[in-house]
Legacy VTK file of the C-alpha trace (Angstrom):
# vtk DataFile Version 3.0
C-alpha trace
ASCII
DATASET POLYDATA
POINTS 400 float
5.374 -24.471 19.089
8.796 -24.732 17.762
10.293 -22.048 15.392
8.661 -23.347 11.650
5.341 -22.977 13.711
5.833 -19.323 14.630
7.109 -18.358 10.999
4.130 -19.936 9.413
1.917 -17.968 12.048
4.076 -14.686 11.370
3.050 -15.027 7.260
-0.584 -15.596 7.671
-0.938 -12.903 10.409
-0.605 -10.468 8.516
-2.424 -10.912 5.172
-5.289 -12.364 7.688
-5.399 -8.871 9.653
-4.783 -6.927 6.674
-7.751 -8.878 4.098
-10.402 -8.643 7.305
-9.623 -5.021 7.497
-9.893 -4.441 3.652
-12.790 -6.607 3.542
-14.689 -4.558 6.113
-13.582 -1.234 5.061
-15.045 -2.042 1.450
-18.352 -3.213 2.199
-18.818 -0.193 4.561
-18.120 2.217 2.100
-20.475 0.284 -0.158
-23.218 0.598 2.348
-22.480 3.821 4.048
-23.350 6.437 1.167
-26.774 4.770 0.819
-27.182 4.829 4.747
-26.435 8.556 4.623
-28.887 9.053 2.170
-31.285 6.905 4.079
-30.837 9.120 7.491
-30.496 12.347 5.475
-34.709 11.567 3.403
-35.828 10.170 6.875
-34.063 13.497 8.996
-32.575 11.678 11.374
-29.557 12.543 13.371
-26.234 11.720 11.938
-25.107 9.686 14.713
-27.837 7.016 14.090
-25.121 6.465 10.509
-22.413 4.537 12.922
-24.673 2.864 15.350
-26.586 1.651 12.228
-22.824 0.220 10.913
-21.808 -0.837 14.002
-24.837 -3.640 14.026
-24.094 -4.292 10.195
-20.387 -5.691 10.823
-20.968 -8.884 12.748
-23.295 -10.043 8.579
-20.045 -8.263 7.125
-17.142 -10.566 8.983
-19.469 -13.943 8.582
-18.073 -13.553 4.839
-14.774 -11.444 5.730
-13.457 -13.773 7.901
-13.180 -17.227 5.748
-11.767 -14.797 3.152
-9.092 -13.809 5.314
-8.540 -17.063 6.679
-7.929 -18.502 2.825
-5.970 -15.417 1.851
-4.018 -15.541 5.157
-2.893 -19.481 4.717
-2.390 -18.915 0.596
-0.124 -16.033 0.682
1.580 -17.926 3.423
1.938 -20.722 0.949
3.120 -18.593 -2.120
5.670 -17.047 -0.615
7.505 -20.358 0.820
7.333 -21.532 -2.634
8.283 -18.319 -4.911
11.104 -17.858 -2.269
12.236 -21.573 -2.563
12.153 -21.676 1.400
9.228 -24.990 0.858
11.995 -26.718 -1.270
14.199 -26.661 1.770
11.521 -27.607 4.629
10.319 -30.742 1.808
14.233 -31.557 1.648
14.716 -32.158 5.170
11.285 -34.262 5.895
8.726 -31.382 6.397
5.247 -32.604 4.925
2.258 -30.645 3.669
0.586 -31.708 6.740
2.681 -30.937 9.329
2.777 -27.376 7.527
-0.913 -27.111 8.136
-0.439 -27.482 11.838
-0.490 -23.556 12.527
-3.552 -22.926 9.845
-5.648 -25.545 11.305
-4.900 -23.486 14.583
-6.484 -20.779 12.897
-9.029 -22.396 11.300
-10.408 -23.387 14.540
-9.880 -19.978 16.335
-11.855 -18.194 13.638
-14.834 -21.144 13.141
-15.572 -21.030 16.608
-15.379 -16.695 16.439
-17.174 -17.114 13.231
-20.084 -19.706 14.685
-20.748 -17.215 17.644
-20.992 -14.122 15.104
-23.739 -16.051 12.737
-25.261 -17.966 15.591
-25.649 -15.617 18.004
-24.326 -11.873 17.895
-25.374 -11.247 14.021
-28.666 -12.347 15.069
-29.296 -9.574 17.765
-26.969 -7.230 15.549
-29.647 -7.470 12.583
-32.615 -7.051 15.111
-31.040 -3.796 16.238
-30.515 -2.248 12.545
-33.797 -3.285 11.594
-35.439 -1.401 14.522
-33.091 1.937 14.110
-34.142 1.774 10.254
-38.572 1.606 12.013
-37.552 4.359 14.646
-36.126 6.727 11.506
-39.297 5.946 8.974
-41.568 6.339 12.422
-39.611 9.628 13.961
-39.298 7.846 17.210
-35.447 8.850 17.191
-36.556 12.744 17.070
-36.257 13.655 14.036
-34.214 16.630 12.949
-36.231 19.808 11.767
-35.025 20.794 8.167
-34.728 24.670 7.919
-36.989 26.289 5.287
-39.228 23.180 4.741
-42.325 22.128 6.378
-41.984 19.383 9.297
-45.131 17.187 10.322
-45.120 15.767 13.858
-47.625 12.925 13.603
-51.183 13.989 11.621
-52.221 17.105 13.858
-48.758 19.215 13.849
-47.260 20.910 10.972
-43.847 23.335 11.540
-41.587 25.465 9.643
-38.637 27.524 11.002
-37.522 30.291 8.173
-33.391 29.994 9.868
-31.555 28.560 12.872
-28.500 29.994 14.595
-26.685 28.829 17.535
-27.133 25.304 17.172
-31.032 25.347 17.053
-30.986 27.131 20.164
-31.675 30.812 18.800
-34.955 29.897 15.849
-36.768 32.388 13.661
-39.341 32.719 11.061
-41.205 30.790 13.059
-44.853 29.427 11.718
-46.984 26.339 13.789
-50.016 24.705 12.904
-51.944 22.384 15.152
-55.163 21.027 15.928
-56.215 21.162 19.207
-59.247 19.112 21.201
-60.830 22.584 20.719
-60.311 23.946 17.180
-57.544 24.319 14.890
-54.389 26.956 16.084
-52.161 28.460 13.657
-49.224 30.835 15.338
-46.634 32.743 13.451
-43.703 34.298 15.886
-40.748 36.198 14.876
-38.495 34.149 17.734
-38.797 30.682 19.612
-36.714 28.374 21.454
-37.979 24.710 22.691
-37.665 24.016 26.468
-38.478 20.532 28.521
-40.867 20.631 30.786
-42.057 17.924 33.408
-44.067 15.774 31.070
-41.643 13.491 28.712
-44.690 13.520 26.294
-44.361 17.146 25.630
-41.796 20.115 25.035
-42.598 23.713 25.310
-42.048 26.222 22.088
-40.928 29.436 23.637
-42.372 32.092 21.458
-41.571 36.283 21.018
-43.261 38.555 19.159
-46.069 36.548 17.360
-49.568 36.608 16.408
-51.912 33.433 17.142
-55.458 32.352 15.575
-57.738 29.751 17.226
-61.039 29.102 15.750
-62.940 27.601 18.305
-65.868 25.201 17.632
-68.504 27.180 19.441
-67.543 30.541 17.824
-68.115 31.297 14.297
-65.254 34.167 14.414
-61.362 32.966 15.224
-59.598 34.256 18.326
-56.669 36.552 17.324
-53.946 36.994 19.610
-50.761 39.033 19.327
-48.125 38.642 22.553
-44.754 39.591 22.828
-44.175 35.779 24.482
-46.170 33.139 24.576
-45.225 29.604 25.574
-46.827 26.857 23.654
-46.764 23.183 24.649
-46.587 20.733 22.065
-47.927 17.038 22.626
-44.401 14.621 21.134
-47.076 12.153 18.587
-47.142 8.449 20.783
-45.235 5.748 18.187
-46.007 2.301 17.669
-44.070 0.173 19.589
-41.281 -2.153 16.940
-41.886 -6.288 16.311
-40.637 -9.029 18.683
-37.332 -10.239 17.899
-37.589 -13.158 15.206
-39.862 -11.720 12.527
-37.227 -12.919 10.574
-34.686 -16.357 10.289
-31.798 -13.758 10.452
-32.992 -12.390 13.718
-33.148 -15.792 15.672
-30.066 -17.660 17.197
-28.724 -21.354 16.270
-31.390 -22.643 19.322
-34.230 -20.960 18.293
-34.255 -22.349 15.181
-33.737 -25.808 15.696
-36.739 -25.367 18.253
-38.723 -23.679 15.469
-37.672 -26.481 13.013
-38.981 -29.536 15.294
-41.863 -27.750 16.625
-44.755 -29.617 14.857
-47.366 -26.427 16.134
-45.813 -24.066 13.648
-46.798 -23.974 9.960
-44.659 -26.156 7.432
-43.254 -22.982 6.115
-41.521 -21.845 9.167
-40.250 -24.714 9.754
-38.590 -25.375 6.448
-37.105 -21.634 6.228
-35.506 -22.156 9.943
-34.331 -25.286 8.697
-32.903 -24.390 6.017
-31.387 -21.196 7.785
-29.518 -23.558 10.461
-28.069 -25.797 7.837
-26.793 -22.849 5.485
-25.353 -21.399 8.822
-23.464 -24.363 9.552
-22.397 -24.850 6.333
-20.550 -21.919 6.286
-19.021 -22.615 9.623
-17.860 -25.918 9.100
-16.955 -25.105 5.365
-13.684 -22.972 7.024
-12.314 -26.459 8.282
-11.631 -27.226 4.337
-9.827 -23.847 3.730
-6.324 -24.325 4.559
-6.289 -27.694 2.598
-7.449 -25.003 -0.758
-4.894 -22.290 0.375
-2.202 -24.637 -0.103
-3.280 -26.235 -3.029
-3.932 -23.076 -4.958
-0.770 -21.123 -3.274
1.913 -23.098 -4.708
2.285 -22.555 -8.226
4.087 -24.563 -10.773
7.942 -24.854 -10.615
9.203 -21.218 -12.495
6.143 -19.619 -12.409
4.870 -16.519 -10.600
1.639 -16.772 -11.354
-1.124 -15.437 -9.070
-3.759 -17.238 -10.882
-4.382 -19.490 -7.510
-5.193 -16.273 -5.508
-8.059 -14.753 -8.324
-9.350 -18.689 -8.078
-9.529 -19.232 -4.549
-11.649 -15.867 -4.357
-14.209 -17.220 -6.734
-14.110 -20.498 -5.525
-14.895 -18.853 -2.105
-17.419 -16.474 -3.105
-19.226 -18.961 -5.721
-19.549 -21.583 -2.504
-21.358 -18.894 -0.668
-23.477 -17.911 -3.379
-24.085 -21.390 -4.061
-25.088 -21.501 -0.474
-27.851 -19.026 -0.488
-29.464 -20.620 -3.336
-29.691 -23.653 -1.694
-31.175 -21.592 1.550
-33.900 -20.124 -0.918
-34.740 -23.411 -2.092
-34.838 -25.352 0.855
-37.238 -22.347 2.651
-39.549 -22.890 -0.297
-39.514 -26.737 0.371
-38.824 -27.643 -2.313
-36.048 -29.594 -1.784
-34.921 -30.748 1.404
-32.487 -28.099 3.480
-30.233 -31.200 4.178
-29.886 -32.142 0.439
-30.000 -28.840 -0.791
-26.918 -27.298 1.344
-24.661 -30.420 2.431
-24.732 -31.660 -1.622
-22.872 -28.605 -2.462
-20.550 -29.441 0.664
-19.749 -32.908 -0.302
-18.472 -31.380 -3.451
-16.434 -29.007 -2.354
-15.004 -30.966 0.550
-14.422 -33.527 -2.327
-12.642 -31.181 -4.593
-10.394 -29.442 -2.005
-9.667 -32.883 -0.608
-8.266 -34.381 -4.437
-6.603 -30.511 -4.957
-4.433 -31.233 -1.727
-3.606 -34.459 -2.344
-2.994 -34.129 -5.901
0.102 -31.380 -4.005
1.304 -33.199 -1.231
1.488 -37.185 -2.410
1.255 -36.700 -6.541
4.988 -36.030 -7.218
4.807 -33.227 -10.002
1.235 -32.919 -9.123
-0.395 -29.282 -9.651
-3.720 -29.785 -9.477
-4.170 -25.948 -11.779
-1.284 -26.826 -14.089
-3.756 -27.273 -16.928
-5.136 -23.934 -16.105
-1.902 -22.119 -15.673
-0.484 -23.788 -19.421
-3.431 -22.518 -20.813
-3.418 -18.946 -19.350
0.497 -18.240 -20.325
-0.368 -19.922 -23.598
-3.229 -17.455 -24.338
-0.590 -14.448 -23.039
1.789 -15.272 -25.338
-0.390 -15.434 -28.096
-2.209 -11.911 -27.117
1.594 -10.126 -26.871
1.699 -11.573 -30.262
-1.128 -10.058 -31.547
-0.502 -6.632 -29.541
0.611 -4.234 -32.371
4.437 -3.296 -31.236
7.900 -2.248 -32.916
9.464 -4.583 -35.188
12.867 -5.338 -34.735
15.170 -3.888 -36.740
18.153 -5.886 -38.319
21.140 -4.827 -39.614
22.782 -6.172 -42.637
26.392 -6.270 -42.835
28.108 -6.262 -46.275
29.767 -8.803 -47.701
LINES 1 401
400 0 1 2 3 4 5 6 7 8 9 10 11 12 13 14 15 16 17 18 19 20 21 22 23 24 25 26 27 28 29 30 31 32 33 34 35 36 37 38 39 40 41 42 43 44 45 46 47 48 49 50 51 52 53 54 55 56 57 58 59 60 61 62 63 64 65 66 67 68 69 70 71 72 73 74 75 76 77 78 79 80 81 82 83 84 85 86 87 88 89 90 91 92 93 94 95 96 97 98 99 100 101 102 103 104 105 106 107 108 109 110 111 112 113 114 115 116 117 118 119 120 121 122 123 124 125 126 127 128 129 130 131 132 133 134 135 136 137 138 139 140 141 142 143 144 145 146 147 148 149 150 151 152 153 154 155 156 157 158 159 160 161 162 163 164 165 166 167 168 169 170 171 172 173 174 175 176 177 178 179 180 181 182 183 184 185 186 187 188 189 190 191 192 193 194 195 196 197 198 199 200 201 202 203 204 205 206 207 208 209 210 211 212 213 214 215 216 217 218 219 220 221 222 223 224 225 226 227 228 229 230 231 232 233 234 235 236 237 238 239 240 241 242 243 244 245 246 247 248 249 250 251 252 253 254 255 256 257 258 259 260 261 262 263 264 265 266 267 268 269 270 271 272 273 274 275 276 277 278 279 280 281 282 283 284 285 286 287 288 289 290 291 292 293 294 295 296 297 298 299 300 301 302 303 304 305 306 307 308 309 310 311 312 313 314 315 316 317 318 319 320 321 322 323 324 325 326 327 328 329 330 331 332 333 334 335 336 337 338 339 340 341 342 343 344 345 346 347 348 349 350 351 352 353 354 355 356 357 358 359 360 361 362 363 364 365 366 367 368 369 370 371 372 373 374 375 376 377 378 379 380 381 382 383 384 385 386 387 388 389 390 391 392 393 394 395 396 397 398 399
C-alpha cells in the first residue's frame, strides 16, 4: 500500500467511524424511551433496558454499516475534488479505478462483517430480545414490587407494601393475600423483610407485628392470629417455558433457511417466507459491493460548485433500496411473486444505474451524471433569493 492508498484510507476512516457511531446512537435513542416505558408498565428491573439494546444493535448496524461505508468513500471523494487534490492525481495518470482500490478494501471488510451480523449473530440477537420482552410480560425476570400499588404473583397471590427504605431491605405497611390448598389467608404486618430459603421455588416474608386470618374449609369461623413475628413462605408462580428458536425468519441463520426453503415436508408458506428472507439478506450484502462505484459518482460535484446535493441523494438512494427491499421480502413471503424476481429485479437496477453513474465520471469527459439535477437546484435558488423580500439597493445620483 503505497502513500495515495493510506490517504484515501485516512479520509474514509473517519466519516466511516464517525456515521456508524451517529447511526447507532440515533436509532437507540429512538428505541430506548419506548423500551423504558416498556420495562417501567411491565416492572421489570432497569438493567433488563441495556441487555434488551445490546441484542437490538447487531438489526441496527445491518443498515448502519452500508451507510457508513457510502458516506465514508463519498466524503472521501468530495473533499479530493472541492480541494482540487483529484485534479492533480487525474493529471499525473491516477484513474477512478485505481482510486477505488482502498474502498473496495472496505467494501469487502464490512460485507463479510455485515453477512455474519444478518446471517448469523442478528439472528440469535433477535431470539434473545424477543425472549427478555416474554420473561417481562410473564414476570419470569422477578419483577419489581411498585410501592403503594397492589402486586399479583401469578392468580393466587396479591401484595402491597405501604413504603420501602433501605433498598427494599427494611418494608412496611405490609398487607398479603393468598390462597392456600386449605382456605384463603389474608395477613397485614406492620414490618417484613424477604429471606431465601432452601427451596429456589419459594422465598420467606419475614413478618413483625401483624395480625393473620385463615378461613379454613372445614370451619365456618376464620382463624385470627396476631404474632409479633411470623415467617411466611411464599410459593415463586412456575412460568411457561419461551418458544424454540425460529418462530420467526428473523430468528433463523443463512443455513436454516435454505434448508427450510428446499425442504418439500414444510408447508408452501414457510418455504416462500424463508426464501424470500435469504434472498433479501443477500441482497443487502452483496448490494455494498456497488457502493463505492455511487460514492464516487455522487461525491464529485460539478467543476465550481460546492454543492452537497450528492450526499442528501446517496442517503435516499440508500435508504429507498432498502425499503424497496422489504417490499419485495413481503411480497415474495406471500408468493406472490417469486423471491428471486421480486428482490434481484430491484438489484439489476440499481447495479445498472450505479454502473452508468460511474462511468458516466470516470470515461465521459465533462460527464456528471447529477449535472441536470444540480442546474436545476441552483436555478430554483436563485429564483427563490429573488423572490425572498430583501433591501433594495439604493443608488445615488450625482448631479450634472
Amino acid at each position: 500500500m503505497n502513500s495515495i492508498d493510506r490517504y484515501m484510507a485516512r479520509l474514509i476512516a473517519m466519516p466511516l467511524i464517525g456515521t456508524l457511531l451517529i447511526s447507532a446512537m440515533l436509532l437507540v435513542l429512538d428505541r430506548i424511551r419506548r423500551l423504558f416505558d416498556f420495562v417501567a408498565t411491565e416492572g421489570g428491573p432497569v438493567s433488563v433496558v441495556w441487555r434488551m439494546l445490546a441484542n437490538l444493535l447487531p438489526e441496527y448496524l445491518g443498515l448502519g454499516i452500508p451507510i457508513g461505508l457510502m458516506l465514508g468513500v463519498l466524503l472521501a471523494f468530495r473533499r479530493l475534488a472541492t480541494s482540487s487534490e483529484l485534479d492533480v492525481l487525474r493529471a499525473v495518470g491516477i484513474s477512478y479505478t485505481r482510486l477505488l482500490r482502498v474502498p473496495y478494501m472496505y467494501a469487502i471488510a464490512l460485507a463479510l462483517l455485515n453477512l455474519a451480523i444478518v446471517g448469523y449473530v442478528q439472528p440469535w440477537a433477535r431470539y434473545n430480545y424477543e425472549q427478555l420482552r416474554f420473561e417481562l410480560r410473564s414476570g419470569a425476570l422477578g419483577a419489581s414490587i411498585k410501592v403503594g400499588e397492589f402486586t399479583n404473583f401469578g392468580d393466587k397471590m396479591t401484595l402491597r407494601i405501604e413504603s420501602s427504605q433501605e433498598g427494599g431491605r427494611d418494608l412496611s405497611g405490609i398487607f398479603v393475600q393468598m390462597t392456600t390448598p386449605d382456605g384463603p389467608l389474608a395477613v397485614t404486618a406492620e414490618k417484613g423483610q424477604f429471606f431465601r430459603s432452601d427451596d429456589p421455588d419459594t422465598i420467606i416474608f419475614a413478618l413483625t407485628n401483624g395480625t393473620l386470618v385463615h378461613r379454613d374449609k372445614t370451619s365456618q369461623k376464620p382463624r385470627v392470629l396476631t404474632f409479633s413475628t411470623h415467617s411466611l413462605p411464599i410459593p415463586l408462580p412456575k412460568y411457561e417455558a419461551f418458544r424454540a428458536r425460529g418462530g420467526k425468519n428473523l430468528e433463523q441463520t443463512l443455513p436454516e433457511l435454505v434448508r427450510i426453503g428446499k425442504d418439500h415436508d414444510r408447508s408452501e408458506q414457510e418455504r416462500d417466507t424463508s426464501r424470500a428472507a435469504f434472498h433479501f439478506r443477500l441482497a443487502e450484502v452483496i448490494s455494498m459491493f456497488l457502493l463505492p462505484m455511487l460514492a464516487a459518482a455522487l461525491g464529485i460535484p460539478p467543476k465550481r460548485s460546492t454543492s452537497a446535493l450528492g450526499v442528501f441523494l446517496s442517503i435516499v438512494a440508500i435508504v429507498t433500496y432498502h425499503k424497496v427491499n422489504e417490499y419485495g421480502q413481503a411480497i415474495g413471503s406471500l408468493g406472490r411473486i417469486d423471491p428471486i424476481i421480486a428482490l434481484w429485479v430491484p438489484f439489476t437496477i440499481f447495479a445498472g444505474l450505479t454502473i452508468w453513474m460511474y462511468y458516466t465520471v470516470a470515461y465521459v469527459p465533462g460527464g456528471q451524471p447529477i449535472g441536470a439535477l444540480e442546474k436545476g437546484l441552483s436555478k430554483a435558488w436563485g429564483a427563490l433569493k429573488r423572490r425572498l423580500p430583501g433591501r433594495r439597493r439604493k443608488t445615488l445620483e450625482i448631479p450634472a
